[in-house]
LONUSE-237022 format. One record per residue (C-alpha): residue number from 0; residue in one letter; x, y, z. Coordinates in steps of 0.1 Angstrom, whole numbers. Layout:
<NUM 'A' <X Y Z>>
...
***
This chain:
<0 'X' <-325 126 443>>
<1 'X' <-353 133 465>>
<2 'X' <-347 170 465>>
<3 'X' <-346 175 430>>
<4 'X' <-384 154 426>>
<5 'X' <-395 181 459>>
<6 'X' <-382 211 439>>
<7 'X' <-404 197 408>>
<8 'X' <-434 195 427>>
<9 'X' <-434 229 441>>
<10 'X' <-428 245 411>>
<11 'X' <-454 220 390>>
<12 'X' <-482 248 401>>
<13 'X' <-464 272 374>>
<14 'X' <-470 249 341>>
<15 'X' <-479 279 325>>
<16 'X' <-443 292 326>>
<17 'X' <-423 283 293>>
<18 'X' <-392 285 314>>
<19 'X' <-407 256 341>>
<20 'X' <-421 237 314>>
<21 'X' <-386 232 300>>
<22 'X' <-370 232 336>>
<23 'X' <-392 203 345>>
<24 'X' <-388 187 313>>
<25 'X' <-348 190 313>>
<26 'X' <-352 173 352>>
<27 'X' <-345 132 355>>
<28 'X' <-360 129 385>>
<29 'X' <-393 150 376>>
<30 'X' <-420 127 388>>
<31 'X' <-442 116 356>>
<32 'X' <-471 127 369>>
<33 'X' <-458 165 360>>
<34 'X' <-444 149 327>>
<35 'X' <-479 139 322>>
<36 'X' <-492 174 327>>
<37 'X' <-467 187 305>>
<38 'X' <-474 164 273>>
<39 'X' <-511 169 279>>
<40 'X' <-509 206 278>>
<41 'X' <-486 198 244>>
<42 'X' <-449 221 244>>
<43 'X' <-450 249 229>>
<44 'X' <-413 253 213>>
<45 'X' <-384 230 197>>
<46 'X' <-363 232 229>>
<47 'X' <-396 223 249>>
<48 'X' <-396 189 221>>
<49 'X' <-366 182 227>>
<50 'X' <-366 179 267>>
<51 'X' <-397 155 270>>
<52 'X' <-386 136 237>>
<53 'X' <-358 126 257>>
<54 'X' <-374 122 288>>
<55 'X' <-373 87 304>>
<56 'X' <-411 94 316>>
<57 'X' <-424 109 286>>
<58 'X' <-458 89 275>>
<59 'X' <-455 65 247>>
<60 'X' <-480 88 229>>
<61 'X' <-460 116 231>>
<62 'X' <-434 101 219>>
<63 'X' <-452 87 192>>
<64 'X' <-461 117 185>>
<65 'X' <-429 134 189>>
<66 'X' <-418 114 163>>
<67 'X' <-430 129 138>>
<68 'X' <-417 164 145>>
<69 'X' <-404 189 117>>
<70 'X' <-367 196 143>>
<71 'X' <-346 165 134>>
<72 'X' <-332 169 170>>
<73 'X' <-364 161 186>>
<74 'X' <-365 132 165>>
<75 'X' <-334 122 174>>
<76 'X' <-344 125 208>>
<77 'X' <-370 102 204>>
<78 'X' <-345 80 191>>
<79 'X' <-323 77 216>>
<80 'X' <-350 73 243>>
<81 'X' <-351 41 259>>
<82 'X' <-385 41 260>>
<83 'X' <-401 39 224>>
<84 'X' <-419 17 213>>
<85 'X' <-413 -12 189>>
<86 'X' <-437 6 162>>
<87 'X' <-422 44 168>>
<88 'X' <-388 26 165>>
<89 'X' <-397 9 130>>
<90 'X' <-409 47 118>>
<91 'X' <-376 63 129>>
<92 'X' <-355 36 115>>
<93 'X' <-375 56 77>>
<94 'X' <-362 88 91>>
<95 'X' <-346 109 58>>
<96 'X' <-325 125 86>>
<97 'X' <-293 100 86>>
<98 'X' <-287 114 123>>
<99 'X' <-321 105 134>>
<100 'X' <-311 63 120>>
<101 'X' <-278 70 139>>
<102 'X' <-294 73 176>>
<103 'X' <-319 48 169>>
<104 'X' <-289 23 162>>
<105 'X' <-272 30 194>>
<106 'X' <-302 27 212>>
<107 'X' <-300 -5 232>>
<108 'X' <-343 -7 240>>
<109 'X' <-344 -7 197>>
<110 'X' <-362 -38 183>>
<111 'X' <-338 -66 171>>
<112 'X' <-358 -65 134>>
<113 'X' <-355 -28 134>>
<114 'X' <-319 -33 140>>
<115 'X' <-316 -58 108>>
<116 'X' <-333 -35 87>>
<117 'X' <-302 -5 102>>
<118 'X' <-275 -31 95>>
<119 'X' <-284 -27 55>>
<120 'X' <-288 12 59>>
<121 'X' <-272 30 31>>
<122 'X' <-255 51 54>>
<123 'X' <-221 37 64>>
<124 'X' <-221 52 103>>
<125 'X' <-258 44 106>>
<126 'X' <-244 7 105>>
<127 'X' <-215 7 127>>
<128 'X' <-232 28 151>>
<129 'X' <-250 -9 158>>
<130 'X' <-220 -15 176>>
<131 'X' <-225 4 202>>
<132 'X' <-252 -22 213>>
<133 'X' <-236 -43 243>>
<134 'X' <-258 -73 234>>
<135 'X' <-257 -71 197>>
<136 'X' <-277 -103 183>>
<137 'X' <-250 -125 167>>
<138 'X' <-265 -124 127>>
<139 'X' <-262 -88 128>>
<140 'X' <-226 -90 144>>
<141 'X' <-221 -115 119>>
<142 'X' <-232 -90 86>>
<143 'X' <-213 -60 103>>
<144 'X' <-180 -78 97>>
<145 'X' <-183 -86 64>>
<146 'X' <-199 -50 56>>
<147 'X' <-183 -38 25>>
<148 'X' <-172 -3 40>>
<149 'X' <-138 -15 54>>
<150 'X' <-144 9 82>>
<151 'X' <-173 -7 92>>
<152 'X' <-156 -43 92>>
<153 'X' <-130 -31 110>>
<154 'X' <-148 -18 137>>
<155 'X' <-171 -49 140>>
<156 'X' <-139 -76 140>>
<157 'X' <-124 -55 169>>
<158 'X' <-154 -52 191>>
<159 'X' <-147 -69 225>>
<160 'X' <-182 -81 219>>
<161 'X' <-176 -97 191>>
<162 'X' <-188 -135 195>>
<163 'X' <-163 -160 192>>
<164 'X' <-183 -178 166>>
<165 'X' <-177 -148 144>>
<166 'X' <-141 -140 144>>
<167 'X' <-134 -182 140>>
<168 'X' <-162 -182 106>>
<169 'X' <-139 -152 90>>
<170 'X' <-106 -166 100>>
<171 'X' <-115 -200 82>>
<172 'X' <-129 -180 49>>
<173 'X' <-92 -174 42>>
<174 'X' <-98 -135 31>>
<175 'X' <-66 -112 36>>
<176 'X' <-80 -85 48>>
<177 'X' <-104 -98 73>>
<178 'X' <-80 -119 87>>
<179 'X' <-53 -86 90>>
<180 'X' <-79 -67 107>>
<181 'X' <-90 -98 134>>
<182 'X' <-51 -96 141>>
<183 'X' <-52 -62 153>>
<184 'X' <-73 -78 183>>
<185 'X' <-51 -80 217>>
<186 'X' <-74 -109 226>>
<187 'X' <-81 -132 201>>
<188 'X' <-92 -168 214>>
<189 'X' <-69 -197 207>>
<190 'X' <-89 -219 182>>
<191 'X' <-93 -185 162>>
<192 'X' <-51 -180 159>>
<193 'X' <-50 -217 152>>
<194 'X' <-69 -213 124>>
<195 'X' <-56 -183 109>>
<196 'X' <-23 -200 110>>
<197 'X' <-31 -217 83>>
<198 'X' <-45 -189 66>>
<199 'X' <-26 -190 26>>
<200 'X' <-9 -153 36>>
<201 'X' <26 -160 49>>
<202 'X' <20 -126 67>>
<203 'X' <-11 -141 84>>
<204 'X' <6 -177 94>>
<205 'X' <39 -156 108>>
<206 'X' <14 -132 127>>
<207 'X' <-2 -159 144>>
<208 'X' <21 -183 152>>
<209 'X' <45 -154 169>>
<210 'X' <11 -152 190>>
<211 'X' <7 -189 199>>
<212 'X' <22 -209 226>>
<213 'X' <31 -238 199>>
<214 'X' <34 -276 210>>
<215 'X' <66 -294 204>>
<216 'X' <53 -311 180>>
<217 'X' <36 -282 160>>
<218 'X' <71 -262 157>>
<219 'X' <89 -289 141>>
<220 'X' <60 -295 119>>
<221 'X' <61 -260 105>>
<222 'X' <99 -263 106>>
<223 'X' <100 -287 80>>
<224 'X' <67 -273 57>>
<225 'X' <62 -236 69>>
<226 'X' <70 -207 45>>
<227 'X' <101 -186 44>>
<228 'X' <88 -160 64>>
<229 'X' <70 -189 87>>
<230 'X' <103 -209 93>>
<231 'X' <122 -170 101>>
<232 'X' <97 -165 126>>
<233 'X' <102 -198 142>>
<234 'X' <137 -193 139>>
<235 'X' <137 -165 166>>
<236 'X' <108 -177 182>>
<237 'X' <117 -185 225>>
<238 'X' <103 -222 223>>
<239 'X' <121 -244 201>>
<240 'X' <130 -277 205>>
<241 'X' <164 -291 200>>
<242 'X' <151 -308 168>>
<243 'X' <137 -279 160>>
<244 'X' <170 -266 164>>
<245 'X' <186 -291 142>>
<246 'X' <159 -288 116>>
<247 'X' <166 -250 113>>
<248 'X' <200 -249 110>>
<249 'X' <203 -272 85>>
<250 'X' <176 -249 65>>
<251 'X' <179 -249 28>>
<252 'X' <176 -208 29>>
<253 'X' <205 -186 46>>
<254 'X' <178 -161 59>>
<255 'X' <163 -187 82>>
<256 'X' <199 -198 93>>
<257 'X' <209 -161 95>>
<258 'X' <179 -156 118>>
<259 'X' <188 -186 138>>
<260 'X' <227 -176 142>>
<261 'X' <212 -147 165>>
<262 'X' <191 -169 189>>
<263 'X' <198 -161 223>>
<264 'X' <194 -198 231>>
<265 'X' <214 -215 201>>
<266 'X' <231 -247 212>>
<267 'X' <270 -248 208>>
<268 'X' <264 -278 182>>
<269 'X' <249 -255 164>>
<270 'X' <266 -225 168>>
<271 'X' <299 -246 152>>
<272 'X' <278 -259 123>>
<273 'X' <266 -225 115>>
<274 'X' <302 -209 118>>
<275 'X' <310 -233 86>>
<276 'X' <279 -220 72>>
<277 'X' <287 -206 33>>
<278 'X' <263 -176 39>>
<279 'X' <283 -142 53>>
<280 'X' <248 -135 66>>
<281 'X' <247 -162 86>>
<282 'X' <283 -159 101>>
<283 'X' <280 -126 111>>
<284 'X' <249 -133 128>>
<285 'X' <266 -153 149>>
<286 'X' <297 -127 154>>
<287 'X' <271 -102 169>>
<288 'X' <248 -129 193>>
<289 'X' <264 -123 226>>
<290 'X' <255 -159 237>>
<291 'X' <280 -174 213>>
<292 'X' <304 -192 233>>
<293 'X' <341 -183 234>>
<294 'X' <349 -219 214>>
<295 'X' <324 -210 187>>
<296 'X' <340 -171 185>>
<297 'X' <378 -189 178>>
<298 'X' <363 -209 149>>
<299 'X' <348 -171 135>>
<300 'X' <385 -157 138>>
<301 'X' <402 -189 121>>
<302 'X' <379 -184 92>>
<303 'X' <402 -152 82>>
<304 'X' <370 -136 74>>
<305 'X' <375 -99 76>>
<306 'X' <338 -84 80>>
<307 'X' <331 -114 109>>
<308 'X' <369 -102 126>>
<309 'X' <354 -68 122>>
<310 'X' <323 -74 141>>
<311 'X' <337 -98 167>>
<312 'X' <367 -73 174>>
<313 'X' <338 -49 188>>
<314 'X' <327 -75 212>>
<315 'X' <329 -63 255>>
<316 'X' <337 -101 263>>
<317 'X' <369 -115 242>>
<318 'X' <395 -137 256>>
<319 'X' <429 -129 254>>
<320 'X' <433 -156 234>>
<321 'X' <407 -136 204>>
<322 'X' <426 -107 212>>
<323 'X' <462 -119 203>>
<324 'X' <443 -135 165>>
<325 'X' <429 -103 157>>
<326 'X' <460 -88 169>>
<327 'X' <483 -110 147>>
<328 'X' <459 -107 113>>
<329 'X' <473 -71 109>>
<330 'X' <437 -63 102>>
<331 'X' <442 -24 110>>
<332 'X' <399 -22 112>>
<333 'X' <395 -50 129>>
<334 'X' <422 -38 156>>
<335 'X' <409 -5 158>>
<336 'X' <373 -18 170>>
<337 'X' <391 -36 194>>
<338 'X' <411 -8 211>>
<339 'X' <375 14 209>>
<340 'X' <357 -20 226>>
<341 'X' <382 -20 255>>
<342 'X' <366 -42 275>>
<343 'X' <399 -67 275>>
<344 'X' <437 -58 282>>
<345 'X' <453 -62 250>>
<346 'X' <488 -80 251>>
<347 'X' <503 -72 219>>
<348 'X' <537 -91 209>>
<349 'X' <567 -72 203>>
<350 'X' <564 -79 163>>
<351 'X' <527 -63 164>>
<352 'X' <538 -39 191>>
<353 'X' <562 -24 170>>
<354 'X' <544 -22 140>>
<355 'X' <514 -7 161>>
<356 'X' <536 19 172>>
<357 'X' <546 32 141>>
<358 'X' <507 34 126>>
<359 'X' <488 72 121>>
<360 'X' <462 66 143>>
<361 'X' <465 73 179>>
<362 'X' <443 44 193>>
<363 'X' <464 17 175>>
<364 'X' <496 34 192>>
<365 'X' <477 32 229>>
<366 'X' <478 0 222>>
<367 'X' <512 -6 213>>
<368 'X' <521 17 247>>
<369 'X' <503 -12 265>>
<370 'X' <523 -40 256>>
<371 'X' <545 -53 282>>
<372 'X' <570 -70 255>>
<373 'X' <583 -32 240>>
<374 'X' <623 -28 240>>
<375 'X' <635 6 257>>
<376 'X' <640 23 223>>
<377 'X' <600 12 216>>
<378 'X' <592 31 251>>
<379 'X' <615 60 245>>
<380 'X' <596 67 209>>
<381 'X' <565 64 229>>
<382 'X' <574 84 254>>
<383 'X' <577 112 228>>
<384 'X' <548 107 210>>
<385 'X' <524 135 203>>
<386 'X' <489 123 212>>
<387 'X' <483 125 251>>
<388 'X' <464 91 252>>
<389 'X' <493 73 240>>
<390 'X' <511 87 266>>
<391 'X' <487 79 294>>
<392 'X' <486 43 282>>
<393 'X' <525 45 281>>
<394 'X' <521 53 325>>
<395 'X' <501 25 330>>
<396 'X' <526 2 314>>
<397 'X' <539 -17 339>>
<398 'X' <574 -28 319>>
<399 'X' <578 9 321>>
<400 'X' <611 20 340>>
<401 'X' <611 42 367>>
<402 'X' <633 67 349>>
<403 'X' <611 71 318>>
<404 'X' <580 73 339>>
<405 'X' <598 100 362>>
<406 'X' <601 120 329>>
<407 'X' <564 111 322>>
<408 'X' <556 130 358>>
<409 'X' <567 160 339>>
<410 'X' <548 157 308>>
<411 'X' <535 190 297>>
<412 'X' <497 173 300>>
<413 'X' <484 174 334>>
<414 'X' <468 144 328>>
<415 'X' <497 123 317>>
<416 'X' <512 142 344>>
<417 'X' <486 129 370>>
<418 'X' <486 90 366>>
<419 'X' <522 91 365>>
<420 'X' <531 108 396>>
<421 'X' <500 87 414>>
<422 'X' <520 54 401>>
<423 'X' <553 72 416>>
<424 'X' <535 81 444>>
<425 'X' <548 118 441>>
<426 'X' <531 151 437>>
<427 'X' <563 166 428>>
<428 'X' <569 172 391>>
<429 'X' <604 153 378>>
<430 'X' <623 169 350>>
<431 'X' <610 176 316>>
<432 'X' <608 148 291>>
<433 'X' <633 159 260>>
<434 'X' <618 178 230>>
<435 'X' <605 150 204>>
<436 'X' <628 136 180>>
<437 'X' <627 140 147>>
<438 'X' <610 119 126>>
<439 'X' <578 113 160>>
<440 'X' <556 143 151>>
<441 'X' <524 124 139>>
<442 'X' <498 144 145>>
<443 'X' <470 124 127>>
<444 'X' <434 121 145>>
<445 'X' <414 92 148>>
<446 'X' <389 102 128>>
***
C-alpha cells in the first residue's frame, strides 16, 4: 500500500507527462493531493476522463464536472463512483446513455430518491440493476417485484435480500405467477409457505405443503378438504398420521389411494383394505411397495389378478408359500418373472413340474430341473435337453441320482460339466450322456 502512494509521489514531479497523468490517475492509493493537481491542471484525453472519473479521490467538482462529458464511459465512471454527490447523481439518473442509468443503479453511495426515480426507468436492466444494492430501501424492493417485465420480478422475488415483508404481501395477493416465482426460493420463511398454501393454484398449495413441516392436525385437515393434487401429495408425504392414514385410504379418488398403496410407511390395516381396493391402479401400487408385508402380498395373489401376479412375481423377497400360487395359476408371464427374479428357490410340484418341463422357453424348464418331486423319466428328458442352463439347474438338483449326474460330468458344456463333477467331487470326466431322443430338440430362446 505504502509503496504504491511512495512510487506516486516521486513521479507527481512529472504531471506534465500524459502517460503519469493517467498512471497516477489509474493508481488507488495515489494520495489526493496529486489527484488534486491532476483535476486542476484538467485531463487532457478520454482515457485521462475516465481514470479520475472513477477515482475514489477525485474532487466533487470534478466529478461534477465530469459529468457532463461527451465519452459515455466517463460518465459512467462518474456513475459508478462512490463518491458523487446527491445533485451529480440526480443529473446522471437524466443520462440518454441507458449504460450511464445502469451504473448509477448499482451504485450503493446513490441517493434513495434518485433510486425511486431508477425503479420507473423505461429501461428494463436499468431497474433490476437496483438489485445489486445490498441495502435496497424496502418501497423500492417492494415495486421491483411487481415490475411488469417478468424478468425483473423474478429477479427481485429471488434476491436473498428481499425483505420478508415483501415476499409474505405477494404470497397473500394470490397471483400465479408471483407466487411460482417466490417458490423457486431455497429459503422462503415459514409464515410466507403458510400462506401460499392456501394460494387458489392446486400447483401452489402442493408446492408448499411438500415444503412444510405440517402439524398433525394441519395434515388431516387438508386430508379431508385439500385438492386432488393436494391430498396426492399428502398421500406420499413422510409425516402422516395414522388418521391421516385412515382418511386417505378411504379417498373417494383411486389416484390418491394409488399414491398411498406405495407409501413406504403404509400400516398393514391399510395395506389389506387397499388390496380389496376396486382400482387396478391402486393394487398394483401395492404389488410394487417393497414394504408390503408378506400377509398383505397373499391377499394380492388370491385376487387371481394377472397384471398384480405379474408384478409381485418380479419381487427379490417372496415366500415359498407366493412362490407355489404363482406357480399353481399356470400363469406362463407371471412364472417367467419369477424364475428371472430368482431371489427364492422355487419348489415346483410334480403336476407343474412336468408341465414346466415340456414349455419352449428355457427359463421355465430350469425351473422344472429344480424341483425335487420329478420322476426318473422327468430327469432323464432333462437330462437331454438342449439349453445348457437347464442342464446346470438339473446338477444342482439334489433328487438327482448319482448315475444321471455322472453322465452330466460328461456333458459336452464345460460348464454343466464343472458343477457336476464339483458335486461328485471328481475332476475326472464320466461317460458321455446318450444322444437326445427324439422328440427333446427345443431349441427356442428366451427371448
Amino acid at each position: 500500500m505504502h509503496g504504491g502512494a511512495d512510487e506516486a509521489a516521486g513521479v507527481g514531479d512529472h504531471l506534465d507527462r500524459p502517460a503519469v497523468r493517467l498512471f497516477l490517475a489509474l493508481l488507488p492509493e495515489t494520495p489526493t493531493r496529486l489527484i488534486e493537481s491532476l483535476a486542476h491542471r484538467g485531463p487532457t484525453n478520454a482515457e485521462e476522463r475516465a481514470a479520475l472519473a472513477a477515482h475514489a479521490r477525485t474532487p466533487p467538482a470534478t466529478l461534477a464536472d465530469l459529468a457532463a462529458a461527451a465519452e459515455p464511459a466517463v460518465r459512467q465512471a462518474v456513475a459508478g463512483n462512490t463518491s458523487l454527490s446527491a445533485g451529480v447523481a440526480g443529473r446522471l439518473a437524466q443520462d440518454p446513455d441507458w449504460r450511464v442509468r445502469q451504473d448509477l443503479a448499482r451504485n450503493p453511495a446513490t441517493p434513495t430518491r434518485v433510486q425511486q426515480a431508477l425503479s420507473r426507468d423505461g429501461m428494463a436492466l436499468v431497474r433490476q440493476a437496483l438489485l445489486a444494492v445490498p441495502r435496497l430501501d424496502p418501497d423500492i424492493h417492494r415495486g421491483l417485484a411487481r415490475d411488469p417485465d417478468p424478468g425483473v420480478a423474478a429477479a427481485a422475488l429471488l434476491d436473498r435480500h428481499c425483505p420478508e415483508a415483501v415476499l409474505l404481501e405477494c404470497a397473500d395477493d394470490d397471483d400465479e405467477v408471483l407466487q411460482g416465482l417466490m417458490l423457486q426460493r431455497r429459503d422462503l420463511p415459514e409464515a410466507v409457505l403458510e400462506s401460499l398454501t392456501f394460494s387458489p393454484s392446486s400447483a401452489v398449495q402442493t408446492a408448499a405443503l411438500g415444503r412444510r413441516r405440517l402439524a398433525p392436525d394441519e395434515v388431516v385437515g387438508w386430508s379431508r378438504e385439500g385438492s386432488l393434487e393436494v391430498r396426492c401429495a399428502l398421500a406420499s408425504s413422510p409425516a402422516l398420521s395414522g388418521l391421516a392414514f385412515d382418511l386417505l385410504a378411504a379417498d373417494q379418488d383411486g389416484q390418491v389411494r394409488a399414491v398411498l398403496a406405495a407409501h413406504p410407511d403404509l400400516p398393514p390395516r391399510c395395506a389389506e383394505a387397499l388390496a380389496r381396493d376396486p382400482e387396478p391402479a391402486v393394487r398394483q401400487a401395492l404389488a410394487l411397495n417393497p414394504s408390503a408385508p408378506p400377509r398383505m402380498l397373499l391377499q394380492l395373489l388370491q385376487l387371481d389378478d394377472a397384471e398384480v401376479r405379474l408384478l409381485v412375481a418380479g419381487r427379490a423377497d417372496l415366500r415359498p408359500e407366493h412362490t407355489a400360487i404363482i406357480i399353481a395359476s399356470a400363469d406362463d408371464d407371471a412364472t417367467y418373472a419369477l424364475a428371472q427374479a430368482g431371489a427364492v428357490p422355487v419348489d415346483p410340484p410334480a403336476l407343474h413340474a412336468h408341465r414346466l418341463q415340456q414349455h419352449r422357453l428355457p427359463t421355465l424348464r430350469a425351473l422344472a430341473a429344480a424341483s425335487p418331486h420329478l420322476t426318473r423319466a422327468m430327469q432323464e428328458t432333462l437330462l437331454l435337453d438342449l439349453a445348457p442352463a437347464v442342464r446346470r439347474r438339473l446338477c444342482d438338483n439334489p433328487a438327482l441320482g448319482l448315475d444321471l449326474l455322472g453322465r452330466l460330468a460328461a456333458d459336452a458344456d464345460d460348464s454343466v460339466a464343472a458343477v457336476a463333477r464339483q458335486r461328485l467331487g471328481t475332476t475326472r470326466p464320466h461317460a458321455a450322456p446318450p444322444a437326445a431322443a427324439a422328440g427333446t430338440d427345443r431349441t427356442y430362446q428366451d427371448p
